[in-house]
VOZANU-40059 format. One record per residue (C-alpha): residue number from 0; residue in three letters; x, y, z. Coordinates in Angstrom, 3 decimals, always signed. Last residue first. Layout:
<pts>
> pos, code, east, north, up
> NUM, Ala, X, Y, Z;
...
</pts>
This chain:
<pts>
> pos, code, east, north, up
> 68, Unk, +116.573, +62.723, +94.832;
> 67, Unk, +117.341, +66.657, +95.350;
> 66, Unk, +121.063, +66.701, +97.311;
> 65, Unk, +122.421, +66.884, +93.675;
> 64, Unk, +125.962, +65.831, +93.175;
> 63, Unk, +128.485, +65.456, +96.514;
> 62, Unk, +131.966, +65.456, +94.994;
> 61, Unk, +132.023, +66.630, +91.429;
> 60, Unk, +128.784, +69.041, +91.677;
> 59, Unk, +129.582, +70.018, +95.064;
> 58, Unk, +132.897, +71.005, +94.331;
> 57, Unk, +132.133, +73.546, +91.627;
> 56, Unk, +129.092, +75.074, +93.663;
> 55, Unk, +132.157, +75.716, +96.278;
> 54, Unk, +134.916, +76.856, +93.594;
> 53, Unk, +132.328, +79.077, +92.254;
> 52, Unk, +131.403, +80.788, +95.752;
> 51, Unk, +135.524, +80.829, +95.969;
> 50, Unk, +135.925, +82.365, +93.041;
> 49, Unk, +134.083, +85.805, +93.203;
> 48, Unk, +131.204, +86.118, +90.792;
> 47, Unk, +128.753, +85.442, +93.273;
> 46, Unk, +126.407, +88.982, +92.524;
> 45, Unk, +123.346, +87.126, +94.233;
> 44, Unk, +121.204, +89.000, +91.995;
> 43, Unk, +122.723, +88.046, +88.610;
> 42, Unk, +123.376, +84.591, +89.763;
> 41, Unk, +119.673, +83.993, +90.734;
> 40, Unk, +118.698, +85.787, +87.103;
> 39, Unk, +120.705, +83.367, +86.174;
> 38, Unk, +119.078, +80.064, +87.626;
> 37, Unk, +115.606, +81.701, +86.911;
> 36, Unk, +116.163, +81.948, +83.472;
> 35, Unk, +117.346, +78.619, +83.268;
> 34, Unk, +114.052, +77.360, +84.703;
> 33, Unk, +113.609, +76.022, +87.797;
> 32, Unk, +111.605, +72.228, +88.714;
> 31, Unk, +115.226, +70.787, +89.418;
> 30, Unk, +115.889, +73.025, +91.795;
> 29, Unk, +119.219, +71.374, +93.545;
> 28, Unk, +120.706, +70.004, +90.236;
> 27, Unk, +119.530, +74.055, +88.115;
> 26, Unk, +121.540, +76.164, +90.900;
> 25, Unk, +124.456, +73.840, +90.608;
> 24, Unk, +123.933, +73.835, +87.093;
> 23, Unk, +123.385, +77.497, +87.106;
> 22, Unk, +126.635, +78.884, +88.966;
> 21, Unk, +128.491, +76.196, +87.106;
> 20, Unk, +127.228, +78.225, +83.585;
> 19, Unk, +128.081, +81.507, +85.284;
> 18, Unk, +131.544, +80.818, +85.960;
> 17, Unk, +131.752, +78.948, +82.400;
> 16, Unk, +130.466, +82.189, +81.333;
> 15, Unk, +132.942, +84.621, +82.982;
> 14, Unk, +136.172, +82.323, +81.828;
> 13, Unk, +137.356, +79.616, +84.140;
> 12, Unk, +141.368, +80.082, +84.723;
> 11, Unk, +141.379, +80.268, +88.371;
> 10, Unk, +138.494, +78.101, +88.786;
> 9, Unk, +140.569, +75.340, +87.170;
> 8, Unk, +143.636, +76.189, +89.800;
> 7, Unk, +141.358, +76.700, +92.851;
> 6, Unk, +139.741, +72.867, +92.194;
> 5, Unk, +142.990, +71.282, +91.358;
> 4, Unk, +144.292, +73.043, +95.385;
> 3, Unk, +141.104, +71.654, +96.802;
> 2, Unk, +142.261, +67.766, +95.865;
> 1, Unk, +140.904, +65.918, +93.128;
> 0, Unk, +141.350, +62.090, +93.867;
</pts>
């Protein structure tokens, strides 16, 4: 089981991209239908860079998945 502490330690040493590239996939699982451009340009304008937004998206993917069926 992956606890929250796991989650904060591999956030912790994510570069900017692979920040950026859960930002999208998360952004990309629940809008399927979106392009990659719009998945960054929705990270560039929502400015989440700080880890605990990442840690979140981060989580979702490995616990929950998509909530789009």
């Amino acid at each position: 089981m992956i606890r929250d502490s796991d989650i904060k330690d591999f956030v912790s040493k994510m570069t900017y991209w692979e920040r950026v590239n859960t930002y999208m996939s998360e952004y990309l699982l629940e809008n399927p239908y979106s392009s990659r451009e719009e998945a960054y340009k929705d990270f560039m304008d929502s400015g989440v860079d700080d880890s605990n937004a990442i840690e979140y998206r981060l989580e979702k993917i490995i616990r929950f998945g998509s909530s789009v069926r």
